[in-house]
C-alpha positions in Angstrom: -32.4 -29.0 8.7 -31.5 -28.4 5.3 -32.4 -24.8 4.0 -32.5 -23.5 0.4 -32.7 -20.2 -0.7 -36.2 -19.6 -2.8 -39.9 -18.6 -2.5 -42.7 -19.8 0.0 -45.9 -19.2 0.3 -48.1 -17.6 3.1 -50.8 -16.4 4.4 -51.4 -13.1 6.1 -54.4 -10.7 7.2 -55.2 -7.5 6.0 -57.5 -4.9 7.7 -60.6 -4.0 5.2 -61.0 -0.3 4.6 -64.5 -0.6 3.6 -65.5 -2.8 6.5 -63.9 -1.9 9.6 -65.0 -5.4 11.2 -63.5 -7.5 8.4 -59.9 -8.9 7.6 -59.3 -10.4 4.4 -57.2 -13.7 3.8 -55.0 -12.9 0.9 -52.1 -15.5 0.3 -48.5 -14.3 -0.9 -45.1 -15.2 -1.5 -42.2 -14.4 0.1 -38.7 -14.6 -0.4 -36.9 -16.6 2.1 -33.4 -16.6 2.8 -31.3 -19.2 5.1 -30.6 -17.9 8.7 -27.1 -16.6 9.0 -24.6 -19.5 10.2 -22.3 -17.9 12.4 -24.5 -16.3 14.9 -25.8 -17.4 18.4 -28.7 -16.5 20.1 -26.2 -13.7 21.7 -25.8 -12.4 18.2 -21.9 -12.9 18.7 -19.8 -14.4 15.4 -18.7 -18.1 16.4 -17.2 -20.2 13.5 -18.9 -23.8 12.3 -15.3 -25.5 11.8 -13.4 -27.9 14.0 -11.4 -26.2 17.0 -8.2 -27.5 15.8 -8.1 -28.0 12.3 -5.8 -30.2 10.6 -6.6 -30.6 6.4 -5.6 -34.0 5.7 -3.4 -32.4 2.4 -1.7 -30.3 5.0 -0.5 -32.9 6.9 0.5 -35.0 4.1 2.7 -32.2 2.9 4.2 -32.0 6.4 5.0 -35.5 6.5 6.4 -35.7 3.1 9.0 -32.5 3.8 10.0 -34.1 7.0 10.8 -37.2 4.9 12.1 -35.5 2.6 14.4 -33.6 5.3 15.5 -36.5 6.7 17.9 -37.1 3.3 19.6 -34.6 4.3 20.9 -36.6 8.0 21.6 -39.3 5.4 24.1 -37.3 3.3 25.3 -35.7 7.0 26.2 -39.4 7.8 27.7 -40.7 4.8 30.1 -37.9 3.7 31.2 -37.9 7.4 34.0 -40.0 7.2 35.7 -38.5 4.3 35.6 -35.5 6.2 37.2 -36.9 9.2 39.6 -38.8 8.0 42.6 -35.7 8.1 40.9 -35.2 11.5 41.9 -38.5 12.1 45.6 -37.7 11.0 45.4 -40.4 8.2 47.4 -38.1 5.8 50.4 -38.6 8.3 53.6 -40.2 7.5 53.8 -42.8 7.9 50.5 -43.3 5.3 47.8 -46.1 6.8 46.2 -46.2 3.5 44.8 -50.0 4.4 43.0 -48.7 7.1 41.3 -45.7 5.4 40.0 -49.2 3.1 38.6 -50.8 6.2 37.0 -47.6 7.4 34.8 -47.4 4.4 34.4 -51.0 4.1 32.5 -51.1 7.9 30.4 -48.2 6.9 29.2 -50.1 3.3 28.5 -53.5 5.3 26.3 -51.7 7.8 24.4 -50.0 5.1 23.5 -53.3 3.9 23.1 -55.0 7.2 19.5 -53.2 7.8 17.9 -55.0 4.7 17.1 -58.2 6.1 15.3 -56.9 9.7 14.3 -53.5 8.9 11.0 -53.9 7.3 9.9 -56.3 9.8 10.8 -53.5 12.4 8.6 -51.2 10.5 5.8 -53.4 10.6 6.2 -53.7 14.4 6.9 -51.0 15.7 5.8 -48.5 13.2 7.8 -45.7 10.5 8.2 -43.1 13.2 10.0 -45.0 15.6 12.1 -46.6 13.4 13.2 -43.4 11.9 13.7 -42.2 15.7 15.7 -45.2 17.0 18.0 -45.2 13.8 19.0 -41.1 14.3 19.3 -42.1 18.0 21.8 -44.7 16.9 23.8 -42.9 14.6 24.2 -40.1 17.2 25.3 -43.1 19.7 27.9 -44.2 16.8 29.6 -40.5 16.5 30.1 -40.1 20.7 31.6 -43.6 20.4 33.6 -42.9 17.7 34.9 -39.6 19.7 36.1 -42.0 22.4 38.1 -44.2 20.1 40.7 -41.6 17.5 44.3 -43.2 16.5 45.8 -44.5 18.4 42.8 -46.6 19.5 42.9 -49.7 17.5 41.2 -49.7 14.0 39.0 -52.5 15.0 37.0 -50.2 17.3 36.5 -47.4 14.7 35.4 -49.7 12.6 33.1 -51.6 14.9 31.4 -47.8 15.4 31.6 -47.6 11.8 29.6 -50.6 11.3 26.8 -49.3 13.6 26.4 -46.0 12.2 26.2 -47.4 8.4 23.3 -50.0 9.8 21.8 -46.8 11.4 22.0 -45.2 7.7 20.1 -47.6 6.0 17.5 -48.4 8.3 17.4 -44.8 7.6 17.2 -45.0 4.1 15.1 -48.0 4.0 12.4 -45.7 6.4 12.7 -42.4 4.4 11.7 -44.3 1.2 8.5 -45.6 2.7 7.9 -42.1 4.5 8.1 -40.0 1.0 5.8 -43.0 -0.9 3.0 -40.4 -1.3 4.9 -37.3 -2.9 6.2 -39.7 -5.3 3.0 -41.1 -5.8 2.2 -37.3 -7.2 5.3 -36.3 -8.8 8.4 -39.5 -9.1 11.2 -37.0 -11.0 10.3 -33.7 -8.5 10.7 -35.8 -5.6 13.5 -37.6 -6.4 15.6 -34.8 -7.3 14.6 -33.0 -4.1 15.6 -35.4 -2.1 18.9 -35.2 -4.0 19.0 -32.0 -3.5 19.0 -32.6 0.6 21.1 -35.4 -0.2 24.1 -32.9 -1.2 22.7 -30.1 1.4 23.8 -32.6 4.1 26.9 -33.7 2.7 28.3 -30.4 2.0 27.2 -29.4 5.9 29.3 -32.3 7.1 32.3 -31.1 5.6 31.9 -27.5 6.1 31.3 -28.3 9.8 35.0 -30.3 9.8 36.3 -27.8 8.1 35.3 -24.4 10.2 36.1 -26.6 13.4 39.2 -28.4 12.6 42.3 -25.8 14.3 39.4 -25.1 16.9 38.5 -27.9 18.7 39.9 -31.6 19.2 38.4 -34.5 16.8 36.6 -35.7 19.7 35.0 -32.8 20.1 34.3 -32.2 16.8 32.5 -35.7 16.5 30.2 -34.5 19.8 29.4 -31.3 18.0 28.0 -33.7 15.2 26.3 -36.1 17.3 24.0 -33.4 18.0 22.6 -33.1 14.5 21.0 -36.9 14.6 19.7 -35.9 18.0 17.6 -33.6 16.8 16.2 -35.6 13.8 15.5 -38.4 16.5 13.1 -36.1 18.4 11.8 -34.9 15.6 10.7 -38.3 14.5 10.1 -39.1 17.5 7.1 -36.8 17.4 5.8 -36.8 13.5 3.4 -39.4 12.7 3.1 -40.6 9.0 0.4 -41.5 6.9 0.0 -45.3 6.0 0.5 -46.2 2.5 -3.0 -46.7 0.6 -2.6 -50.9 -0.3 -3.9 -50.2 -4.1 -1.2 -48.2 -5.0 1.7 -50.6 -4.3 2.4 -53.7 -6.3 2.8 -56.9 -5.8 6.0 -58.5 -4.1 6.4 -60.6 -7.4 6.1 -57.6 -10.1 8.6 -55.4 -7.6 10.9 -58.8 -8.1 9.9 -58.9 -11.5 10.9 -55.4 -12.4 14.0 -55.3 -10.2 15.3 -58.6 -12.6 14.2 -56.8 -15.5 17.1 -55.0 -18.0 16.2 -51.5 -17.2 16.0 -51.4 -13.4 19.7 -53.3 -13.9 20.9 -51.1 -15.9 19.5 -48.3 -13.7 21.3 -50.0 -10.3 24.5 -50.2 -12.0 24.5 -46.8 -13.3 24.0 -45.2 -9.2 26.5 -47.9 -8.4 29.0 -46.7 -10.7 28.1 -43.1 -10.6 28.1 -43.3 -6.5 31.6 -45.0 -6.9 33.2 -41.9 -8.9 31.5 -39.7 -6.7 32.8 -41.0 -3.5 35.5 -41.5 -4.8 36.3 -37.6 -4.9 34.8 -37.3 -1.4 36.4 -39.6 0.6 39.6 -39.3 -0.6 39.9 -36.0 -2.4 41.4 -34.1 1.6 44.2 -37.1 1.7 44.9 -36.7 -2.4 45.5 -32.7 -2.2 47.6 -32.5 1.5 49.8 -35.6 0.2 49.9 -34.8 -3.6 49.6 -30.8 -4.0 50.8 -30.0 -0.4 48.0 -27.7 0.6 46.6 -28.1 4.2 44.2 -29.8 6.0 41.5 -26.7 6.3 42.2 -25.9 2.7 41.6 -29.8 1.3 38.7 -30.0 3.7 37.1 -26.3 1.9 38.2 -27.7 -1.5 36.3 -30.9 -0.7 33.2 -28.3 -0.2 33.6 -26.5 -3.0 33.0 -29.7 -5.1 30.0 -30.6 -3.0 28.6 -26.9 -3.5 29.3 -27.5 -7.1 27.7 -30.8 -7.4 24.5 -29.3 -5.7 24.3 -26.2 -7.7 24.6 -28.0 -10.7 22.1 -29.9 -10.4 20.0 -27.7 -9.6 20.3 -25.7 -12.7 20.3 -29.1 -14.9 16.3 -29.5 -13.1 15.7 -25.8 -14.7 17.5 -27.0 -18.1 16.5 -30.6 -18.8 12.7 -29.7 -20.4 14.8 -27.3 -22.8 18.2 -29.2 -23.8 18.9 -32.6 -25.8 19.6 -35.7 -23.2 22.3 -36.5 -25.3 24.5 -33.2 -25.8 23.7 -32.4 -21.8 25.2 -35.7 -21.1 28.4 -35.3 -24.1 29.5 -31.9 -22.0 28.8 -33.7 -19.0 31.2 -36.7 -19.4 33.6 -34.0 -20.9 33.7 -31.8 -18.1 34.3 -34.6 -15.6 37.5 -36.4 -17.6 38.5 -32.6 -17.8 37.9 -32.3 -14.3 39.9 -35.5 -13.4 43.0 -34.7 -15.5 43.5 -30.8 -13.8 42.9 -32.4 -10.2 45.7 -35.0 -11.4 47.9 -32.7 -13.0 47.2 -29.6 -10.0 49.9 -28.2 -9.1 48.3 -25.6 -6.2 45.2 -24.9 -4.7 43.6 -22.7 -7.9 44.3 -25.7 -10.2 42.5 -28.2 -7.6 39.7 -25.9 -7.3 39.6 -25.8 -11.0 39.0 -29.4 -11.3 37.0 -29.8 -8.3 34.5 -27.6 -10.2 34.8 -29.2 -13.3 34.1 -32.5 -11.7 31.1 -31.5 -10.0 29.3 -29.5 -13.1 30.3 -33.2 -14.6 28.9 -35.1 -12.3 25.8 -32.5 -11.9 23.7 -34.0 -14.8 23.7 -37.7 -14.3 21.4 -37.6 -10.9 18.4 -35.4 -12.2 19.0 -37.4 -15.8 18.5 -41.1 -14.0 15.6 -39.6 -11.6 13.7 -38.6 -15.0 14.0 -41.9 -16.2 13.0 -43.7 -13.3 10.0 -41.3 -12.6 9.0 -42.3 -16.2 9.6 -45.9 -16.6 8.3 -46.6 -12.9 5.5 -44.7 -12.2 4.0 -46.2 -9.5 6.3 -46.5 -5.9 7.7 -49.5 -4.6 9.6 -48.7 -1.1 11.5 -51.7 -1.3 12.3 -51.6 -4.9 13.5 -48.2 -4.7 15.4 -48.7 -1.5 17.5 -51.4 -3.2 18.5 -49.9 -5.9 19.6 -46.7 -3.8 21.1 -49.1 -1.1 23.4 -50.7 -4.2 23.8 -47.6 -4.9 25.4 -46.5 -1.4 27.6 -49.1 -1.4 29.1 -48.6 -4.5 30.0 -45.1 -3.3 31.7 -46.8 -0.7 33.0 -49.8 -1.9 35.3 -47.6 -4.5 36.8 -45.7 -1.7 37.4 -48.8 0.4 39.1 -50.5 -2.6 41.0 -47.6 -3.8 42.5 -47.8 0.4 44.1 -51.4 -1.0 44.9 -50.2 -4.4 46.9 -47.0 -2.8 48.7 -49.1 -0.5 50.6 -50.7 -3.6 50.6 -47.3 -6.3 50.5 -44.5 -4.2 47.9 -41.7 -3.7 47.9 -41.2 -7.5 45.6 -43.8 -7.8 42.7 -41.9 -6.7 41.6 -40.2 -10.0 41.6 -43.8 -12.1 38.0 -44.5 -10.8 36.5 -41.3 -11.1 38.4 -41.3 -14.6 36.8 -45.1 -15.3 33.7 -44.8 -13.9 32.5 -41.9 -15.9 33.0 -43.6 -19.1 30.9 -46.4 -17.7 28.3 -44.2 -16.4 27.8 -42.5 -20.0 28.0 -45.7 -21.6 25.4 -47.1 -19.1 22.8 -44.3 -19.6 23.2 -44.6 -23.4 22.1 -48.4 -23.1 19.0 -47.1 -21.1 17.8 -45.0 -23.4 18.3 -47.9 -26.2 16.4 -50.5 -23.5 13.9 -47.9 -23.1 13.3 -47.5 -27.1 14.0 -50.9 -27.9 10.8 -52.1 -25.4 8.8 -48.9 -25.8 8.6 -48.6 -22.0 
């Protein structure tokens, strides 16, 4: 029964003075007010609302953050092996810089390996689980590879290497279906926060080698980080994520479309390329330093964090600065502070001077991330999962490709190659982001 505030009209009796025999019909108005709604018949305060509730926005924000979370496992997992890698003793006489090249070359072909099953185990078996069984597996990967250090033959590193790069990007793949709806709301915001967990996990990685290394075994480092995609398995084995609404995703053919056209090539080259320098520093900056600059393995390894702390900070304050600086002169300093960074990390001559350029590398490299996330927020504003996931994927493998090819290319000219594809690649990357702005003026998109 619906009830509404207002007058009614009634009828009541009153007693006639002059005839004490008589009552009088007189009809009035009253006001009437609705009967309170959170009383019983016991007078005691109950509430209307569900026992348990659960606003649907609420639980779309939970979903999204645990998405969002989960890039941070993902930058756990790939900065893990430039981390190990002195834990491995591959900065020993005599150098095995062909092997350091295979390592990373396992870990990029089982980042691509997921692409051509994992959606169809999505569609089976559902987001959560697939985001369970792929933490599960990478924590599987790290115990194994804690059974097999050097000596062990390189074939079984990388055979554990190749499993916990396929668990990475059926990760990936996952985590860019599970965060469809916050991009839906805001594409640059989300990006760059995921970014931002991106680094978080990557500088944990290291910092955990690095505060463990004189403490504990390799093998027992590994364990320690085994734990980490344990815990991301349960908690995914638990969350439950909201399906995608149909209307808002394309079609197969304009995702295809797009991905062929100029920009979105453009866009995939410039992550490939700027992953490549990038990785480049991270895999084999601990190797570079103990073998060029003579520091040791602890120091390399907090070096190494410094420039992912300076990469994450950086960006960061480039989000606060891009509304109120020129693209153009934030990305002149930018490529200028990474070829400055490049030359003092060549030229260092201690720990200061590769501290130096590790943070001049890093503020470099800051800008280019929240830059390219603007410009894909803008120019694709609705979300594609498997659009975006292959242009990150290329992305990934670019950042490991360059390690794995700088491995063969030290073999032949010494650890002093290292710095010629950070060097090259930033020139590329600026020129690359130039040519997107024209694209993007050119076509009006």
């Amino acid at each position: 029964m619906a009830w509404v505030a207002g007058t009614v009209p009634i009828s009541v009796k009153r007693f006639d003075s002059r005839n004490p025999n008589r009552w009088l019909q007189v009809s009035t108005e009253r006001i009437h007010r609705p009967p309170p709604q959170n009383r019983t018949r016991y007078n005691r305060p109950v509430s209307l609302a569900p026992a348990n509730p659960v606003p649907e926005a609420l639980a779309g924000r939970s979903d999204c953050g645990r998405a969002l979370a989960g890039f941070l496992l993902l930058g756990f997992l790939m900065a893990l092996l430039g981390a190990v890698l002195p834990a491995w003793g591959y900065h020993r006489d005599p150098p095995d810089f062909v092997a350091v090249g295979n390592d990373f070359l396992s870990l990029a072909v089982g980042v691509i390996a997921p692409l051509a099953w994992a959606r169809k185990l999505i569609a089976a078996r559902g987001l959560p689980r697939v985001l369970s069984l792929a933490s599960a597996a990478a924590s599987v990967a790290l115990v194994y590879l804690s059974l097999v250090p050097p000596p062990s033959s390189n074939w079984l590193r990388g055979a554990g290497l190749l499993v916990l790069g396929a668990a990475a990007g059926s990760l990936s793949l996952g985590l860019f279906r599970a965060i469809s709806p916050a991009y839906q709301q805001d594409p640059a915001g989300t990006a760059v926060r995921g970014g931002i967990w991106y680094g978080l996990g990557s500088l944990g990685a290291t910092l955990l080698v690095a505060g463990t290394f004189y403490a504990y075994s390799v093998r027992t480092i590994l364990v320690f980080m085994a734990a980490i995609p344990a815990v991301f398995a349960v908690l995914y084995a638990r969350s439950t994520f909201a399906a995608q609404p149909e209307s808002v995703q394309p079609t197969l053919r304009q995702a295809v479309r797009d991905f062929r056209s100029l920009g979105a090539i453009l866009m995939a080259l410039l992550l490939f390329f700027q992953f490549g320098s990038e990785w480049t520093v991270a895999g084999w900056m601990p190797i570079f330093l103990i073998r060029r600059v003579g520091i040791s393995p602890e120091e390399a390894l907090l070096l190494l964090a410094f420039f992912w702390l300076c990469l994450l900070v950086g960006r960061s304050i480039v989000v606060a600065l891009l509304p109120r600086v020129r693209h153009g002169v934030l990305l002149l300093v930018s490529v200028a502070a990474a070829l400055f960074g490049c030359l003092l990390l060549y030229a260092a001559p201690n720990g200061f001077g590769a501290g130096s350029g590790a943070f001049f590398l890093g503020a470099g490299f800051a800008s280019i991330y929240p830059l390219m996330a603007e410009t894909i927020g803008r120019r694709f504003p609705y979300y594609h999962p498997g659009f975006f996931n292959g242009i990150f994927s290329l992305a990934q493998v670019g950042g490991l490709l360059a390690p794995a090819s700088l491995g063969y290319m030290a073999y032949f000219g010494g650890v002093g190659v290292v710095i010629g594809i950070p060097l090259l690649g930033t020139f590329v990357v600026a020129a690359l982001l130039a040519l997107i702005w024209l694209e993007s003026k050119v076509t009006g998109r």
